[in-house]
N, C-alpha and C positions, 0 to 999 in steps of 0.2 A: 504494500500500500504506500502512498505516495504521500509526501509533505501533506500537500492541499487536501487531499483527500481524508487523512486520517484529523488535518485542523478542521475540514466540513465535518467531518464525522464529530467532533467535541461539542463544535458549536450546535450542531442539532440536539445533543444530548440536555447542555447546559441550558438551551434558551428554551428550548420547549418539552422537554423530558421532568427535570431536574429541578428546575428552578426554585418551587416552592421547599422540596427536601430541602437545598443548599443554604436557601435563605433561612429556613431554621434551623441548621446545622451552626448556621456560623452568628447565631444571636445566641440569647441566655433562654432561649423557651428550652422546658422540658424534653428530654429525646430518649431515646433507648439506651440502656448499657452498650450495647455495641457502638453505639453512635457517639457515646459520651468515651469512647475509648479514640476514637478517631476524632472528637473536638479537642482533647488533652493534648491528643500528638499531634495535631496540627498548631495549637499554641505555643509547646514546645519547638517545633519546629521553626515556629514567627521568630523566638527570642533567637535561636542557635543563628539563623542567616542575618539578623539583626546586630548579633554579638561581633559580626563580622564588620560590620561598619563602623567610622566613628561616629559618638555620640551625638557630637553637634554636628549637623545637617546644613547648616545657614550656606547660603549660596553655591549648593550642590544639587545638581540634577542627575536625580534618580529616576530609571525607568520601573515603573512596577508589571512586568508583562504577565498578564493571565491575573490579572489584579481581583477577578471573583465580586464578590461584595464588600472586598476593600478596609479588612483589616489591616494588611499591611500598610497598605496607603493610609492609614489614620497615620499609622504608629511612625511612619517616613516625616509625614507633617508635622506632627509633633513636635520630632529632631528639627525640624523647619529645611528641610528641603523642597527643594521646587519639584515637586513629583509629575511626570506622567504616567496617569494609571490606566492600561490599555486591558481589554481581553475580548475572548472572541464572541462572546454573547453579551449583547445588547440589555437583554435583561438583568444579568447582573451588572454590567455598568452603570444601568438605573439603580438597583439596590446601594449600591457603593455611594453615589453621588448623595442620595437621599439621606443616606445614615452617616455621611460626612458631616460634623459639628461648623456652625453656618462661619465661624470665625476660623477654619481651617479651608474654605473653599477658596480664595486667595492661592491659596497655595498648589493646589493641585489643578490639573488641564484632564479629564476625563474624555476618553477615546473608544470606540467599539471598534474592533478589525485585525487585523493579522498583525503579532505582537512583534513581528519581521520585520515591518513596512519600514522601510527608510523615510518616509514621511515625517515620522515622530523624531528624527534628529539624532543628537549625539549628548550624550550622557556622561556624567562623571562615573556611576555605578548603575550595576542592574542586578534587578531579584527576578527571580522567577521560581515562586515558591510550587510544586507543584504542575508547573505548565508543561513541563515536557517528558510528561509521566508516561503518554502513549506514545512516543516516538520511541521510530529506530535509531540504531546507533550513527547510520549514514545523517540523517535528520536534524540528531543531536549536534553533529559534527559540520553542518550547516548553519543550526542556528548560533553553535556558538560562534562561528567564524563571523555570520553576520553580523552578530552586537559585537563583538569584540573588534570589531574594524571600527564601530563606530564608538564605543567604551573608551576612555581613558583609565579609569579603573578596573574594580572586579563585576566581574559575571557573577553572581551566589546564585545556585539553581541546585533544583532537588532532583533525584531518581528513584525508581523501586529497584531495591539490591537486588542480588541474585541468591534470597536463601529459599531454603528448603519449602518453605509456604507459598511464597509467592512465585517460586519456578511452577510447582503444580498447580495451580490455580491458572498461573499462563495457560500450560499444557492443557488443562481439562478446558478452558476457553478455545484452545487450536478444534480439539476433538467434538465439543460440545459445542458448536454455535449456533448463536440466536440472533436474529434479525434484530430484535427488538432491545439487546443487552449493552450495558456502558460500552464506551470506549474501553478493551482491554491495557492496561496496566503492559509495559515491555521491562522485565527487570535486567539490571545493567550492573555490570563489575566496574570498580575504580580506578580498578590497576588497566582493564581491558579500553576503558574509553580516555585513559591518561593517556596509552599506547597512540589510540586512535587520533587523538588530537595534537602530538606532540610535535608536529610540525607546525603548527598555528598557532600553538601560545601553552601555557603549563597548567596542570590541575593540579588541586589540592586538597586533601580530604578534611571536610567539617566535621565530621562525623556522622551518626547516626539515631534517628529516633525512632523508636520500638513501643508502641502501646496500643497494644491489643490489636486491634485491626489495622491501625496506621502503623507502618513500617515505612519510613522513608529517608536516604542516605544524601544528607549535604555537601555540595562539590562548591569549589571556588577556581572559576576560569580567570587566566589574565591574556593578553593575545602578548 
């Protein structure tokens, strides 16, 4: 499956699938233990690519690609960078913008469309927490080249490793498919997409966050 094809494939999910799940996923409403295992390790995860930055933000342009409903983009503002907060469904762009605090909208420039687009410019730093969870390694190896030509700083972006949970859940998705099911998850090794990249710029590992359903491995690109 192809770049475009597997980003149409998200956006269909996110904007007209998903939307109400994600939007209560990522507020304080009530959810299921499973769900509340996957909101823990996604806030972990905010602070870990967060921890990555400095503190003060003042006159830094940060991209937030796959920005979602815009947690991170709160938490970018705060620091007071000048944020672009991009992702590929429209809907959550809406949610993001709405639940943005009216004295931090100043600050952020809200975009719906491919979090590629050279349109959005050139940045000090970029997160991409999450967004490039269903690419391939070819993909991966694309987008980082893309931002990181235009990045002065770091890339912070997430993956699903390659353990033992998440390889057979791929597989039983390869075996088992459904017309109607998420975007699949592609899990990636660190060492193997260091390999992959190391002609365009060096990787670094942030580590890892493991709770309960969320399983997701923090990488730091520079070109």
């Amino acid at each position: 499956m192809t770049y475009e094809a597997t980003r149409d494939r998200v956006e269909h999910y996110f904007d007209r699938t998903a939307t109400k799940v994600w939007e209560r996923l990522t507020s304080d409403a009530p959810v299921s233990r499973i769900r509340e295992t996957v909101r823990k390790g996604r806030d972990q995860m905010r602070d870990k690519l967060l921890s990555a930055l400095p503190s003060d933000l003042h006159g830094v342009r940060v991209l937030d690609a796959g920005c979602g409903a815009g947690q991170m983009t709160h938490e970018l503002a705060l620091r007071g960078a000048e944020v672009v907060a991009v992702d590929i469904s429209p809907s959550l762009v809406k949610i993001a913008q709405d639940r943005l605090p009216q004295n931090l909208q100043h600050k952020v420039s809200f975009s719906s469309g491919d979090m590629l687009s050279a349109d959005l410019g050139a940045f000090d730093h970029v997160i991409a927490m999450d967004s490039l969870i269903y690419y391939t390694e070819p993909d991966i190896r694309r987008a980082l080249d893309t931002l990181g030509q235009r990045t002065s700083g770091s890339v912070a972006f997430t993956v699903a490793p390659r353990t033992p949970l998440l390889m057979g859940m791929w597989y039983a998705g390869k075996v088992f498919p459904k017309s109607d099911r998420s975007p699949t998850m592609i899990p990636h090794g660190p060492q193997r997409l260091s390999q992959k990249v190391s002609d365009i710029g060096q990787l670094t590992d942030l580590g890892r966050v493991n709770s309960g359903f969320y399983i997701s491995q923090a990488l730091e690109f520079r070109a």
